[in-house]
C-alpha positions as CSV (number, residue, x, y, z in Angstrom):
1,X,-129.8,199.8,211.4
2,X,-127.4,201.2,208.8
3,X,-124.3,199.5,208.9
4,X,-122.7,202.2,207.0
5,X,-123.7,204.3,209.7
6,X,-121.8,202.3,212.3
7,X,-118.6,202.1,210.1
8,X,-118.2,205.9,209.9
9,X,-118.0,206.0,213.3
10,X,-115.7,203.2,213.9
11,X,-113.6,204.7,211.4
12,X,-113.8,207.9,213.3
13,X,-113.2,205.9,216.7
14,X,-110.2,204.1,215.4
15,X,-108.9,207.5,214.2
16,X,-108.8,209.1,217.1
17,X,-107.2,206.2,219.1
18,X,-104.8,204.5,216.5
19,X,-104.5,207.4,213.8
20,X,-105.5,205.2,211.1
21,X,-109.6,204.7,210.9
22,X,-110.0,203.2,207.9
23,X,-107.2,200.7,207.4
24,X,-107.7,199.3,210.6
25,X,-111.4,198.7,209.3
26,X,-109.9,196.7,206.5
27,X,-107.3,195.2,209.3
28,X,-109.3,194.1,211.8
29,X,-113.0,194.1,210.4
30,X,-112.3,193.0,206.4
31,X,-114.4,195.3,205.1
32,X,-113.0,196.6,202.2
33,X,-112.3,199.7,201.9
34,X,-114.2,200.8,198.2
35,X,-117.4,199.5,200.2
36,X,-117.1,201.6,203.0
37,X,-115.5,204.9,200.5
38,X,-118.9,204.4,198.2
39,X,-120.9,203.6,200.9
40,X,-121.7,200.0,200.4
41,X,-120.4,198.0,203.0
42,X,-122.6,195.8,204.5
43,X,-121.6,193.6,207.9
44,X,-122.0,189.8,209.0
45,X,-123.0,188.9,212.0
46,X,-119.3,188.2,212.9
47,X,-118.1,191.7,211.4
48,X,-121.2,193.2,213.8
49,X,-119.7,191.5,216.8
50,X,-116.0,192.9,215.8
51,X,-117.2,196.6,215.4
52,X,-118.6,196.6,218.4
53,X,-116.0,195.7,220.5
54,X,-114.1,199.5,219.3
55,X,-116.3,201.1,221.3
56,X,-116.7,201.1,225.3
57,X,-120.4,199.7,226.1
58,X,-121.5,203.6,226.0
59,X,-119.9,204.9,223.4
60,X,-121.6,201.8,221.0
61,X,-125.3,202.7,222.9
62,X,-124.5,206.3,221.3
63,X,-123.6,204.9,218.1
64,X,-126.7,203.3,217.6
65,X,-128.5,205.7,219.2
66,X,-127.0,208.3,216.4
67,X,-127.3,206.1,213.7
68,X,-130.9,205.5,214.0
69,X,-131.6,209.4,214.3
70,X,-128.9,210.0,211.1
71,X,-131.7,207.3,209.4
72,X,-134.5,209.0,210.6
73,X,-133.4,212.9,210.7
74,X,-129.9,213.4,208.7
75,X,-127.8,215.8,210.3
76,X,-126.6,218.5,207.9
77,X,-122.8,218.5,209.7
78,X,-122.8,214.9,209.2
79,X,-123.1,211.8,211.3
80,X,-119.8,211.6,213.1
81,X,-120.2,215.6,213.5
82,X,-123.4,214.6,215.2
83,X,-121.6,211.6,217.6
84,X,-118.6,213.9,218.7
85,X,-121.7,216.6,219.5
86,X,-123.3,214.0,221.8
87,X,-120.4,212.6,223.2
88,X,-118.8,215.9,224.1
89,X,-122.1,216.7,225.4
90,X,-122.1,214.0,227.9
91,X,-118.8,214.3,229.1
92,X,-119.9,217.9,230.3
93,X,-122.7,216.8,232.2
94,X,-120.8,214.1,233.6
95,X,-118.0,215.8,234.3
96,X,-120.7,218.1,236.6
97,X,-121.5,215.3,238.7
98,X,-120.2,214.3,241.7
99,X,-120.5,210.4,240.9
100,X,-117.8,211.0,238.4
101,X,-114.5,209.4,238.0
102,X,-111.9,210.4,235.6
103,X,-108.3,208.3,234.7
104,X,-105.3,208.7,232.0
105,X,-104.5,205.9,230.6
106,X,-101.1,205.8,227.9
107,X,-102.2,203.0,225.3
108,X,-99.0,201.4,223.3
109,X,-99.6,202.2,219.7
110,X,-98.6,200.0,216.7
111,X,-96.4,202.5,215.2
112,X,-94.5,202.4,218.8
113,X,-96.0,205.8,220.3
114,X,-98.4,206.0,223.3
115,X,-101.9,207.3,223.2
116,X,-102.7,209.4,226.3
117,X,-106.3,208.9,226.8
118,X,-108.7,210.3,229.2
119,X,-111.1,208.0,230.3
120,X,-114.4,209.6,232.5
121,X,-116.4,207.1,234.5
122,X,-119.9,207.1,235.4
123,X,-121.1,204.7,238.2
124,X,-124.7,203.9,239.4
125,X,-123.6,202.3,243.0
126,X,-124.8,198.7,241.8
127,X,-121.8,196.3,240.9
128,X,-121.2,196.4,237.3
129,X,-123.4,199.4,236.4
130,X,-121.1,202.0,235.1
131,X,-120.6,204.0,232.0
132,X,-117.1,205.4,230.0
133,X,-116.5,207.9,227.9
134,X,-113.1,207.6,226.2
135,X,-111.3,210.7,224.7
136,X,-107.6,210.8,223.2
137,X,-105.5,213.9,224.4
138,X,-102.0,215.6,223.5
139,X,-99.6,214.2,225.8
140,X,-98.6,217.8,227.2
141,X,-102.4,217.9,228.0
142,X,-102.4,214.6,229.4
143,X,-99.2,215.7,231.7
144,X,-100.8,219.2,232.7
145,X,-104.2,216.7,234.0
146,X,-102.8,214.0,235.8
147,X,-100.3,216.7,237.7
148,X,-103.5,218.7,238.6
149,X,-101.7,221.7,236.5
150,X,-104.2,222.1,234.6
151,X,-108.4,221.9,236.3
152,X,-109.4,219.1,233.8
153,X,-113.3,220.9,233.8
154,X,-111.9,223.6,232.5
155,X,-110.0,221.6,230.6
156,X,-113.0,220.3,229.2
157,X,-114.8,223.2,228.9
158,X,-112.3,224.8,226.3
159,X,-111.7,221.4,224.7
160,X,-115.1,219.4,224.6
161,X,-117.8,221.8,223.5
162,X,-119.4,220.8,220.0
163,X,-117.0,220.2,217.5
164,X,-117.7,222.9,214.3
165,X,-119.3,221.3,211.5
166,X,-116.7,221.5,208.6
């Protein structure tokens, strides 16, 4: 598996939740950063097992699931165009299902902000067996959803389809 692959879309993870993708690569992976701009970096085993902790268990299944297909069919919008797609995807079908369970969470951020984060939960009835989603959202968006002001599948439905490939 490309390990390029992976570090775009921990870069694009860490974006989305800290605001600073790619220096947090360098902060809490050591990769350096002319590697991963030319598209050289390479992981240990150690580095492997740091990158994969970014993502919730599903959101790393998709990430390898859409780095193998980026190795096999590239995607013209790109490869983190192509995880967002999948992602967003998902959330729509989940959010369709009745087994469906949906939180906000406000994360502390180093620069002394909160995240508001909207986490969608899929469970299976068996202990253990569940699946999240995790998306970042304004904080007046993350007020409107956890006052019920504002229906979070329509919500979704403005706000999740594919993202437009740039």
């Amino acid at each position: 598996m490309n390990d390029q692959t992976l570090l775009e879309l921990a870069a694009l993870t860490l974006q989305t939740r800290d605001g600073e993708g790619r220096a947090q690569l360098v902060d809490q992976l050591h990769v350096p950063i002319a590697a991963v701009l030319a598209g050289d970096a390479a992981l240990t085993d150690v580095q492997r097992q740091k990158l994969r902790y970014l993502f919730t268990d599903y959101e790393w299944m998709l990430a390898q699931k859409v780095a193998v297909l980026e190795e096999t069919a590239r995607s013209e919008q790109g490869v983190t165009w192509r995880y967002q797609n999948a992602k967003a995807t998902i959330a729509m079908a989940w959010l369709a299902n009745a087994k469906v369970t949906t939180a906000m969470t406000q994360v502390p951020q180093p620069n002394g902000t909160l995240a508001h984060h909207l986490r969608i939960k899929r469970t299976y009835g068996v202990h253990g067996l569940e699946d999240i989603l995790d998306f970042v959202v304004p904080k007046p968006v993350a007020q409107q959803l956890a006052t019920k002001k504002l229906d979070l599948l329509t919500w979704a439905a403005a706000q999740l389809p594919a993202p437009q490939p740039k």
